[in-house]
FIDO-796788 format. One record per residue (C-alpha): residue in one letter; x, y, z. Coordinates in Angstrom, 1 decimal, decimal comma, padded with zeros to 4 digits, m for minus. Layout:
<atoms>
ATOM   resn     east    north       up
ATOM      a        X        Y        Z
...
</atoms>
This chain:
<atoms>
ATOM   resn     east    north       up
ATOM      x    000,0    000,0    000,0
ATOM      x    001,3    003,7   m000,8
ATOM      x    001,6    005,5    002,6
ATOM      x   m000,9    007,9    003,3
ATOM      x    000,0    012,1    003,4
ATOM      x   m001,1    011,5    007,4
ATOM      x    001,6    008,7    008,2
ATOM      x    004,0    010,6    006,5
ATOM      x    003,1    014,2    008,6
ATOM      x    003,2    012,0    011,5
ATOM      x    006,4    011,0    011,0
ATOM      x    007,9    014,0    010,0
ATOM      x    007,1    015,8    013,6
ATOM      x    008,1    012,9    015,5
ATOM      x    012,0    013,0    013,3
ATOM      x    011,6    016,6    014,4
ATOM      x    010,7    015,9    018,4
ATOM      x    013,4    013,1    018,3
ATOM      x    016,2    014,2    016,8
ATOM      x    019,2    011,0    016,0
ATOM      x    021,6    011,1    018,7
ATOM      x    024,8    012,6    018,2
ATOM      x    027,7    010,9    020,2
ATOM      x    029,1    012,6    023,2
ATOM      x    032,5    012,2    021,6
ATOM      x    031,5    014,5    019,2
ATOM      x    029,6    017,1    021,6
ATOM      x    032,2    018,2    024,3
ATOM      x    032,9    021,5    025,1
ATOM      x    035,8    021,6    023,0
ATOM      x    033,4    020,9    020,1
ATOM      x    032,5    023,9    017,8
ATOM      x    029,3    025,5    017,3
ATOM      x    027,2    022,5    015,7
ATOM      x    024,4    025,0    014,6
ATOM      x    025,9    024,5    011,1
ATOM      x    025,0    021,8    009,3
ATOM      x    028,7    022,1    007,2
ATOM      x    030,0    021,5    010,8
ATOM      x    028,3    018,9    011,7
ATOM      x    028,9    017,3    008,7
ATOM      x    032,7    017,7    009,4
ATOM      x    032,3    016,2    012,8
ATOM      x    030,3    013,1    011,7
ATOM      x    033,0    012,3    008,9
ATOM      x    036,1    012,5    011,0
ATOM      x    034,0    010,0    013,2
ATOM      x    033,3    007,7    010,3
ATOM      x    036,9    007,7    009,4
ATOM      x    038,0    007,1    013,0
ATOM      x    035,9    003,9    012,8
ATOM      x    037,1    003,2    009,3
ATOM      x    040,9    003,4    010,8
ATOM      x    040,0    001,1    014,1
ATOM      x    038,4   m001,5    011,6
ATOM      x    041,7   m001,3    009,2
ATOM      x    043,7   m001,2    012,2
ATOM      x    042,5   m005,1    013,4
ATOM      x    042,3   m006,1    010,0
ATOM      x    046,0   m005,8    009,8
ATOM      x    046,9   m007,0    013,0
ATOM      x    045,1   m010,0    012,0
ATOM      x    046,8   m010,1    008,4
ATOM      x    050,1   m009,8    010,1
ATOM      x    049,8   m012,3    012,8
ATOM      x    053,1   m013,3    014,3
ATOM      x    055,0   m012,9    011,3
ATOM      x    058,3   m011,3    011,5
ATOM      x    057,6   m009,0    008,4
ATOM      x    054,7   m007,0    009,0
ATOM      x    052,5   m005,1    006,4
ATOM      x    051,3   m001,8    006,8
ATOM      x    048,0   m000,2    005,8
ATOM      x    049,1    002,9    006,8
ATOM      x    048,3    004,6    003,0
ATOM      x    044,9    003,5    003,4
ATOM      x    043,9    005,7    006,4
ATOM      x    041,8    008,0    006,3
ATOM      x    043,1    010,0    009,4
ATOM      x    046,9    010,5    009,7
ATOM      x    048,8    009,1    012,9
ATOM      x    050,0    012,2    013,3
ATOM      x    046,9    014,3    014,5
ATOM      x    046,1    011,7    017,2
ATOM      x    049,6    011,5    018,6
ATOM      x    049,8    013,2    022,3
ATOM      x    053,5    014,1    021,3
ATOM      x    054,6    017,8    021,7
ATOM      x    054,4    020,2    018,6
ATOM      x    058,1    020,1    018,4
ATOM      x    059,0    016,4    018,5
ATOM      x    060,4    015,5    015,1
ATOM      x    059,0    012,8    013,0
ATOM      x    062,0    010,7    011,9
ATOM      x    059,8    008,5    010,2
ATOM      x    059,5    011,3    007,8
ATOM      x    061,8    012,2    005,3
ATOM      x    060,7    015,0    003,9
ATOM      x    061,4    017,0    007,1
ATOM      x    064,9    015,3    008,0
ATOM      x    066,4    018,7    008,8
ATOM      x    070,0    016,4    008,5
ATOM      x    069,0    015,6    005,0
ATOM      x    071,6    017,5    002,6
ATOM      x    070,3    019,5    000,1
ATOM      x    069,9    018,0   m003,8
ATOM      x    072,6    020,1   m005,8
ATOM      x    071,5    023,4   m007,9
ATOM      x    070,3    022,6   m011,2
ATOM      x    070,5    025,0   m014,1
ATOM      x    067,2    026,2   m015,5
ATOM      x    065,8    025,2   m018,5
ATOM      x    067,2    027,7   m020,9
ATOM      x    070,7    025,6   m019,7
ATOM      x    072,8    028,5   m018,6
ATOM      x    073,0    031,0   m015,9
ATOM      x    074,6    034,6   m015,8
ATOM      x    075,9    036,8   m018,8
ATOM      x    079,2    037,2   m020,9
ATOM      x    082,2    035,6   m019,3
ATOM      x    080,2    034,3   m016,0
ATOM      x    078,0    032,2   m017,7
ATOM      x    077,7    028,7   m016,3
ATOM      x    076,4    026,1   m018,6
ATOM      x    075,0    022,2   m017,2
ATOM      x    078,1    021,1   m018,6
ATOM      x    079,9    022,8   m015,6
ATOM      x    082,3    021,0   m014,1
ATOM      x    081,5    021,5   m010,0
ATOM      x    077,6    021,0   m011,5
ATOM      x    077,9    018,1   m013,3
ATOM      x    079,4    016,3   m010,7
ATOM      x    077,4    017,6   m007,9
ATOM      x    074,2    016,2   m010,0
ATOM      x    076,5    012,7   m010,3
ATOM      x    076,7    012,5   m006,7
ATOM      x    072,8    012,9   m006,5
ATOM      x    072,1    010,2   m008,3
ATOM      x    073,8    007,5   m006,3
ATOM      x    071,2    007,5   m004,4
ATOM      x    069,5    005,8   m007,2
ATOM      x    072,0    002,9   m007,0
ATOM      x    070,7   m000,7   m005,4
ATOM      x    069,8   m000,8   m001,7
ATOM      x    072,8   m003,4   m001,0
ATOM      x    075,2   m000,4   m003,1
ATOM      x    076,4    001,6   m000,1
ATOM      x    077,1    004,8   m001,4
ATOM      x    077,3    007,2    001,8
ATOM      x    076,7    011,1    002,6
ATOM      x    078,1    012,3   m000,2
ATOM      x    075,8    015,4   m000,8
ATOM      x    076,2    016,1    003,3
ATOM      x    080,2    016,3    001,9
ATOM      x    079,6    018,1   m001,1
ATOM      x    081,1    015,3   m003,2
ATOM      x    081,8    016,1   m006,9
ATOM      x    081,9    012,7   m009,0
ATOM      x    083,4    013,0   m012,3
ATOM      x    080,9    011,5   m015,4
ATOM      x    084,0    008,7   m015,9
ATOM      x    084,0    007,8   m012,6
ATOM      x    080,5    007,7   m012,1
ATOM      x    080,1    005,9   m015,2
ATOM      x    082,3    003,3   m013,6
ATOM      x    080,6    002,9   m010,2
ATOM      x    076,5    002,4   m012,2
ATOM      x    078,8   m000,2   m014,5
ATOM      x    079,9   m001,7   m011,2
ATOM      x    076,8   m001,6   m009,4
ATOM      x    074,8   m003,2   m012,3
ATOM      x    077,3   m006,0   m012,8
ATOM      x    076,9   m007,1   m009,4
ATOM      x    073,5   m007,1   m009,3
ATOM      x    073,7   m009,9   m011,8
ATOM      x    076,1   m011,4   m010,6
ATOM      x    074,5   m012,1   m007,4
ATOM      x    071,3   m013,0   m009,3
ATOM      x    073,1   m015,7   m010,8
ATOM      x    075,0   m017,0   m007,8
ATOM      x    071,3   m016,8   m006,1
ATOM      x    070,1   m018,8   m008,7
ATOM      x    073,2   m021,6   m008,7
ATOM      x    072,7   m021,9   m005,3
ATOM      x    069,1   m023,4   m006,2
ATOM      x    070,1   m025,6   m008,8
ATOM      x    073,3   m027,4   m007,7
ATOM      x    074,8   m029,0   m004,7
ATOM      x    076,2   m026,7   m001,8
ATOM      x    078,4   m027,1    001,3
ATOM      x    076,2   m029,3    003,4
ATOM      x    073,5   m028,4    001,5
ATOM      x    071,5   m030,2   m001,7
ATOM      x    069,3   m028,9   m004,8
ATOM      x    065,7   m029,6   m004,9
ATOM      x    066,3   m032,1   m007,3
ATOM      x    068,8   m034,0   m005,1
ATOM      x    066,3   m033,9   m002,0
ATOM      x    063,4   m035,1   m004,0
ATOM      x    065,9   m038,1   m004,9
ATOM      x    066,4   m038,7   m001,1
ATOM      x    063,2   m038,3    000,1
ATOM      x    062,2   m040,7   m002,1
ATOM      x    064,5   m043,3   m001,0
ATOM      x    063,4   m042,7    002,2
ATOM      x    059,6   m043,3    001,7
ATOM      x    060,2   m046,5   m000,7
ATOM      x    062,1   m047,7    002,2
ATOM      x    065,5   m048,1    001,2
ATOM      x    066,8   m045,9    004,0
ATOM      x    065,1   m045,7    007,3
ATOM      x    066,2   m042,2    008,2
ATOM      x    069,1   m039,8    006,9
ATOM      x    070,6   m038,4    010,2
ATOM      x    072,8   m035,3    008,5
ATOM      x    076,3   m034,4    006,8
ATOM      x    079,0   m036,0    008,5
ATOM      x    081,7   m035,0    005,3
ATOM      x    082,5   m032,6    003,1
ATOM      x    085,1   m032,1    000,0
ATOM      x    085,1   m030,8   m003,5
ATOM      x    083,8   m033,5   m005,5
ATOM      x    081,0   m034,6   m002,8
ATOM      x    078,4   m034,0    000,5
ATOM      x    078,3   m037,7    002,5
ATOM      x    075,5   m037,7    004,3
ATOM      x    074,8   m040,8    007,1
ATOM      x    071,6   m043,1    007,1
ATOM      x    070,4   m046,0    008,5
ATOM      x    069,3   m048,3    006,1
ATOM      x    066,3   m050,2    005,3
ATOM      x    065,3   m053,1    002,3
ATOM      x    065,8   m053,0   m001,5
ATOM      x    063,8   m055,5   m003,1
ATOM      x    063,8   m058,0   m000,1
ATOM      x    066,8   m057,7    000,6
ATOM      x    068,3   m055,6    003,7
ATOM      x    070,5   m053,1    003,1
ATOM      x    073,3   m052,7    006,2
ATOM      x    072,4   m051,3    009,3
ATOM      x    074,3   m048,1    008,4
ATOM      x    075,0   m046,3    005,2
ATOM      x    076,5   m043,2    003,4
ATOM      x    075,0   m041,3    000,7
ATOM      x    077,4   m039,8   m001,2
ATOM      x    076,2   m037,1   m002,9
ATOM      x    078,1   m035,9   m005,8
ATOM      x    078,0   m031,9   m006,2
ATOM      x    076,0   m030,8   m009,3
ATOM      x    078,7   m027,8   m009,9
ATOM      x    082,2   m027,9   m011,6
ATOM      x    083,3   m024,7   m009,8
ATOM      x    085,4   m026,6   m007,4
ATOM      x    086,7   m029,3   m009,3
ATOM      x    087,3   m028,1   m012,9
ATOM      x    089,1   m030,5   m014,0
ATOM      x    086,8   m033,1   m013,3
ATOM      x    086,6   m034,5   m017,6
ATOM      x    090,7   m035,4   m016,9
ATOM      x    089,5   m038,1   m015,3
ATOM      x    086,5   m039,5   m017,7
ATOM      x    086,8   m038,4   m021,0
ATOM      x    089,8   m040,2   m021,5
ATOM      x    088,5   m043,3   m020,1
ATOM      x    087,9   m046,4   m022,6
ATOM      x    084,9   m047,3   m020,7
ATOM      x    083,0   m043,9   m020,6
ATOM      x    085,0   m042,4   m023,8
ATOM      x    081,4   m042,5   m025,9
ATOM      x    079,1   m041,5   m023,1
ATOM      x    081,2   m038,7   m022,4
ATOM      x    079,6   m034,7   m023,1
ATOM      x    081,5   m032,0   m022,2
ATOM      x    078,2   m030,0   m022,9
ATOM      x    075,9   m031,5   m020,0
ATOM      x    077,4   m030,7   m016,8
ATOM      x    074,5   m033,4   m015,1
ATOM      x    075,4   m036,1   m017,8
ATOM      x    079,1   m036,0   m016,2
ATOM      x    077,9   m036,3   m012,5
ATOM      x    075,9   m039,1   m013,1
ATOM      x    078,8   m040,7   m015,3
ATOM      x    081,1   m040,0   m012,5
ATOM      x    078,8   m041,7   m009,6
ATOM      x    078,9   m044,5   m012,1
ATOM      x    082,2   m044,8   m012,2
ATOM      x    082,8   m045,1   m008,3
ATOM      x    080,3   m047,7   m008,1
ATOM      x    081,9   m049,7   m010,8
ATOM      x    085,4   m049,0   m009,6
ATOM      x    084,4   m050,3   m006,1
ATOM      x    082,5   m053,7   m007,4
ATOM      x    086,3   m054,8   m008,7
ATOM      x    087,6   m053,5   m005,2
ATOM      x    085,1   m056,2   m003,9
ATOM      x    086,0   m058,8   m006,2
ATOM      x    089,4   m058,9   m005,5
ATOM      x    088,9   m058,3   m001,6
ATOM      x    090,5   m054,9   m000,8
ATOM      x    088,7   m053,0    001,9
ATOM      x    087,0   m050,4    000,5
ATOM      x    083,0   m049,7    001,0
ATOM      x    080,6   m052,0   m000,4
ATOM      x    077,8   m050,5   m003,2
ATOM      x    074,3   m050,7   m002,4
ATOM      x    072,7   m048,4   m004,6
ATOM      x    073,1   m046,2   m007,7
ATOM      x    070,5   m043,2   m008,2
ATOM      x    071,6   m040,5   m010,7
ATOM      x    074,2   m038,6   m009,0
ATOM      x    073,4   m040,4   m005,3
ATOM      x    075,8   m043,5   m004,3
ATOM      x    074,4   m045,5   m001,2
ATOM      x    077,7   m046,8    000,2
ATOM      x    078,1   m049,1    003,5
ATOM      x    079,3   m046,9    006,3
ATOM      x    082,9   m047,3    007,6
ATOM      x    082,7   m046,7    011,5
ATOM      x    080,2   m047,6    014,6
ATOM      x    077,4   m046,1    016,1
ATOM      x    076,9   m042,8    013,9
ATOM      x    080,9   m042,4    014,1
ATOM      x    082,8   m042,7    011,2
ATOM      x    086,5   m043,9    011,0
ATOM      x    088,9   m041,6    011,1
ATOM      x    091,2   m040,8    008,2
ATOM      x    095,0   m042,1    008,2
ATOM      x    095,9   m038,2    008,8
ATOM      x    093,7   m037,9    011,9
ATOM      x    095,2   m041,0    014,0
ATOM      x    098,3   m041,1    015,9
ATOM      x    099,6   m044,5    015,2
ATOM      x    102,4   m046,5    017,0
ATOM      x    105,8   m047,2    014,6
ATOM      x    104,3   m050,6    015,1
ATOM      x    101,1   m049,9    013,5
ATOM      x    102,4   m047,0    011,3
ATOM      x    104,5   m049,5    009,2
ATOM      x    101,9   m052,4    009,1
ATOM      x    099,9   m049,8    007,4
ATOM      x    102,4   m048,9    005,5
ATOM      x    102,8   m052,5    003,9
ATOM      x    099,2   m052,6    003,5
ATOM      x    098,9   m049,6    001,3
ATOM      x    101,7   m051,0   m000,7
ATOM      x    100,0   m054,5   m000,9
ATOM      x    097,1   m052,5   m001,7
ATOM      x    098,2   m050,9   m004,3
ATOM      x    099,6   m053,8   m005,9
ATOM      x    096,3   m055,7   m006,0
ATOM      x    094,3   m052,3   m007,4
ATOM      x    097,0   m052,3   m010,1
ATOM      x    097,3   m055,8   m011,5
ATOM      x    093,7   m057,5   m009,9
ATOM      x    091,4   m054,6   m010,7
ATOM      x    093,4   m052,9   m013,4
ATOM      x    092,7   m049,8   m011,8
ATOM      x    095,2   m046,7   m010,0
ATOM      x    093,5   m044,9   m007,9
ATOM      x    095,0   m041,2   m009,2
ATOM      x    094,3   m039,6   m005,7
ATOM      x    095,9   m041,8   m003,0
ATOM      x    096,8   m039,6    000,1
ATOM      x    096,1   m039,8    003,5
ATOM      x    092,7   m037,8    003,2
ATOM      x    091,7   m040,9    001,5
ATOM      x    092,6   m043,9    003,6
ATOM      x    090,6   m044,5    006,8
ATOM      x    091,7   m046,6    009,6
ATOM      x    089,3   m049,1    010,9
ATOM      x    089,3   m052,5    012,9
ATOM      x    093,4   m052,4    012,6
ATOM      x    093,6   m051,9    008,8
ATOM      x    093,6   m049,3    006,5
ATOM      x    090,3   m048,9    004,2
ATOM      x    090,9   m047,1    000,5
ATOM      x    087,8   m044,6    000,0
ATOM      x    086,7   m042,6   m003,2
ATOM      x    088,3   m044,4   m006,2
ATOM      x    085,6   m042,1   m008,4
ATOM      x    088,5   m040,6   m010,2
ATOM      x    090,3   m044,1   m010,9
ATOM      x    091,4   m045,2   m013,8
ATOM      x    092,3   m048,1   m016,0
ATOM      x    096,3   m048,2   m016,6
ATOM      x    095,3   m047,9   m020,0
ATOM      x    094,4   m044,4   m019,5
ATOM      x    096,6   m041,9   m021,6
ATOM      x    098,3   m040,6   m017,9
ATOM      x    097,1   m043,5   m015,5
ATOM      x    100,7   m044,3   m015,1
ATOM      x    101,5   m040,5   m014,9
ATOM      x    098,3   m041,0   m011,7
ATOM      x    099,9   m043,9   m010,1
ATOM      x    103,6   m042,1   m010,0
ATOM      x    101,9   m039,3   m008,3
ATOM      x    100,0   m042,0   m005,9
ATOM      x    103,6   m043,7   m005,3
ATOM      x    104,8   m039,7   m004,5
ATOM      x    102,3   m039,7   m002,2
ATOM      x    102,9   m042,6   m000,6
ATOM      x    106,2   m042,5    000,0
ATOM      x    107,2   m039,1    000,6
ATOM      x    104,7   m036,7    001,7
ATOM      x    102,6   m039,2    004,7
ATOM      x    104,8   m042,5    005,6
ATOM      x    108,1   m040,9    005,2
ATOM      x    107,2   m037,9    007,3
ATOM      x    105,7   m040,6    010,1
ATOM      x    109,0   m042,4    010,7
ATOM      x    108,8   m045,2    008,3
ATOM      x    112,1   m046,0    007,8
ATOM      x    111,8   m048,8    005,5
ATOM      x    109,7   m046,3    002,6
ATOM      x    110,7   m047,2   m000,6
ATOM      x    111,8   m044,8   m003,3
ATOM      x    108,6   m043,7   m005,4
ATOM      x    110,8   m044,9   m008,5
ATOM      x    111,4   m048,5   m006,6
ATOM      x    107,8   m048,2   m005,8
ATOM      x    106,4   m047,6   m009,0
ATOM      x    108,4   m050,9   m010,3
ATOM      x    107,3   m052,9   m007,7
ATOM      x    103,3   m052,4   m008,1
ATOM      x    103,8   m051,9   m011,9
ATOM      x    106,4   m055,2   m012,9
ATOM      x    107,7   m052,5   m015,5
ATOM      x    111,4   m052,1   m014,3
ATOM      x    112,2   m049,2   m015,3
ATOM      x    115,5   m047,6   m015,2
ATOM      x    116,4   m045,6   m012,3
ATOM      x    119,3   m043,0   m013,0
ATOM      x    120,1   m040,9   m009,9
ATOM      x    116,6   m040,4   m009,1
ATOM      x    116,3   m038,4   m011,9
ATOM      x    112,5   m037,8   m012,1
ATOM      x    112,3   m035,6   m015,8
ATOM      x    114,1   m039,0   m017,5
ATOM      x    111,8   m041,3   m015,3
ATOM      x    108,6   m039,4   m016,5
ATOM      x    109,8   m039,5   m020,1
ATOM      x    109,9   m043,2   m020,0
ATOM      x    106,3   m043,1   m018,7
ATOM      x    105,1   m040,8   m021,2
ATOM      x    106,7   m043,1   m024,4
ATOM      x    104,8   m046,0   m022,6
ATOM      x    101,4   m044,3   m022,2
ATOM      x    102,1   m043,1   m025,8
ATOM      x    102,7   m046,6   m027,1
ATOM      x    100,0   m047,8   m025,3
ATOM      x    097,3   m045,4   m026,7
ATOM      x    098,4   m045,9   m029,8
ATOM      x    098,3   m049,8   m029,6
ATOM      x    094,7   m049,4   m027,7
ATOM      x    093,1   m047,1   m030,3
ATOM      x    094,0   m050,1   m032,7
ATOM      x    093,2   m053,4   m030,9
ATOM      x    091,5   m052,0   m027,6
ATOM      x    094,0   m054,2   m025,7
ATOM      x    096,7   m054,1   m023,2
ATOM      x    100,6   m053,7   m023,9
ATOM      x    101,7   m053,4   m020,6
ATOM      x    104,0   m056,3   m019,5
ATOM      x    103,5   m057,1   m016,3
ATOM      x    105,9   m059,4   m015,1
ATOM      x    103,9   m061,8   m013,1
ATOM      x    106,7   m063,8   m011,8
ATOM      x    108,4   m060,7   m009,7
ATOM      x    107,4   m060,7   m006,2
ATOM      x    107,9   m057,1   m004,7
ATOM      x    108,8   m056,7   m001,8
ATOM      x    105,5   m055,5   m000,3
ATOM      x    105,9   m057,4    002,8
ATOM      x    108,4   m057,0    006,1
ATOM      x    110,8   m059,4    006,3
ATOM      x    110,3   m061,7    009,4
ATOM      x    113,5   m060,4    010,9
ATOM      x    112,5   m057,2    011,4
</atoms>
């Protein structure tokens, strides 16, 4: 129904009797004259925008939560901070910039027409002092992470090549640390993996190959070993505790790496220099393969369990979560020093003519001591003697050996690395006055013979002179 002329009368006078309420916030005696309706008006919006800042003000405390970075809704108020702060007129608002009375004043600029003054006074914006007074300005343009300083507060004068220099700078590193922030998510850190590597791990962990992986125990520049206990592949149970050794997805600190593979007659047509993943995964494959004949011909080494992509689950040499020391760690009796001593030698013999392999990297960072016996670890750069400078390798390993660790520790009865060379080879090769430059030459003619020979047949040409019995072991007398 369409209200009558008399309801609406009615209600008119009692709107007029009853006037709406006006809050006593609004009607102190501070208040102005509300006779005005432009007054009143005033007074009722800075109320609705009070109300509209306490409403923004819990919706972000509640978008914030506990979070250590905050967000502020401060540009959506409708009533500035400022008029409802209870600080004294002259308190200074560091907050705001554009009142920092510290802040030094922007240099003078030139107007538009480009020069000030007349006749020999004039100053162009090619000016020398202005120029570089505008240069120093606009450092403060630069990256936050640039520190640039006070130089208008010092009245600093950059010239354009030298400013020039400093945004080249600045801009380069900016890149440059977008690409390192970038490696660091894509390859293998210091105790640290790529996504790709954890998803790898995880996964062996939930198809229950590995029970747990506890944390980093190692570190070097090929590899992260990480120690796990271990679980069941395919029904069979994999030992109690195990080492993934994780092979790092960057060549930055070993670039050198494709010496050791490229070269090699059993990777020589997987190998691509252009895939820096393809050559990770080749090398993982190589350890594992190098330690299976370690195995065979029962040297102590670590025992393969399992091969994924760039991850090589190795049983772990040591007890409870403790892993053996290395041969550089230990303080060994003369006793044991030279019983280890043979063994390496023995060792060595049975890598070179058993598993037709030299290990290329034998030092006492890679030899751990465990249960009274020395263990050989990371043979992933070793190589067949066939190799165009395995024997180059194994001379280095027989430096090693002999002269840098043993020697130094008080065994006496060290061979010469020339006398040890001969006796894990067979080759008996001349030895005048330990003169290493005509030693290495008769290596170098070998390996040259030999890659020639291999590249035609793809056999062996060393003669190893099985019926030569080194002497690798001490004499009972001693």
């Amino acid at each position: 129904d369409v209200m009558s002329e008399q309801l609406a009368k009615q209600l008119d006078d009692e709107n007029t009797l009853f006037p709406d309420p006006v809050p006593d916030l609004l009607l102190s005696e501070d208040t102005c004259d509300t006779t005005s309706d432009l007054v009143l008006a005033q007074m009722l919006q800075m109320q609705f925008d009070r109300e509209y800042d306490d409403q923004l003000r819990r919706e972000e405390k509640k978008f914030n939560g506990d979070s250590k970075v905050s967000i502020s809704f401060e540009n959506y108020r409708k009533v500035h901070p400022y008029e409802d702060s209870d600080s004294s007129e002259d308190e200074v608002d560091w907050q705001d910039t554009r009142h920092d009375p510290y802040k030094a004043d922007k240099p003078q600029t030139t107007p538009r027409r480009g020069f000030v003054g007349k006749g020999k006074n004039i100053t162009t914006k090619h000016d020398e002092v202005i120029c570089g007074r505008k240069n120093t300005a606009r450092m403060d343009n630069f990256a936050p992470e640039i520190h640039v300083g006070d130089g208008l507060g010092m009245d600093l004068k950059l010239p354009n090549q030298v400013f020039n220099s400093l945004k080249q700078h600045c801009y380069s590193e900016q890149r440059r640390s977008a690409r390192l922030h970038e490696k660091k998510e894509h390859s293998t850190a210091e105790q640290a993996v790529d996504p790709r590597t954890r998803l790898l791990m995880f996964k062996m962990v939930n198809s229950g190959v590995l029970e747990n992986i506890n944390g980093c125990i190692s570190t070097g520049k090929k590899s992260v070993v990480f120690h796990a206990n271990g679980g069941s592949l395919e029904e069979e149970p994999v030992p109690n505790e195990v080492v993934l050794k994780v092979f790092k997805t960057t060549l930055n600190d070993f670039k050198n790496r494709d010496r050791y593979i490229k070269d090699d007659y059993r990777f020589i047509d997987r190998f691509s220099k252009l895939n820096p993943r393809k050559i990770i995964r080749l090398w993982a494959e190589k350890e594992m393969h190098n330690l299976c004949r370690m195995k065979k011909a029962e040297i102590p080494c670590p025992q393969a369990v399992l091969l994924k992509k760039h991850i090589l689950v190795m049983s772990f040499i040591g007890e409870d979560h403790v892993p053996a020391p290395k041969l550089k760690d230990i303080m060994l009796s003369s006793e044991d020093m030279k019983a280890a001593y043979f063994q390496v030698l023995h060792m060595m013999q049975q890598l070179y003519q058993k598993c037709k392999l030299v290990h290329a990297d034998l030092s006492e960072y890679n030899m751990l001591w465990h249960q009274g016996k020395v263990w050989l670890i990371d043979v992933s750069q070793s190589v067949e003697p066939t190799h165009p400078h395995g024997l180059e390798f194994l001379l280095r390993d027989c430096r090693n050996c002999r002269v840098v660790f043993f020697r130094k520790r008080g065994v006496t009865e060290a061979m010469t690395m020339y006398e040890l060379f001969n006796a894990v080879t067979g080759l008996n090769l001349s030895i005048c006055d330990e003169d290493e430059a005509q030693f290495v030459a008769q290596i170098v003619a070998l390996e040259k013979n030999n890659e020639d020979h291999v590249q035609r047949r793809g056999k062996k040409t060393f003669p190893i002179s099985e019926d030569v019995d080194p002497p690798l072991k001490p004499d009972v007398a001693d």
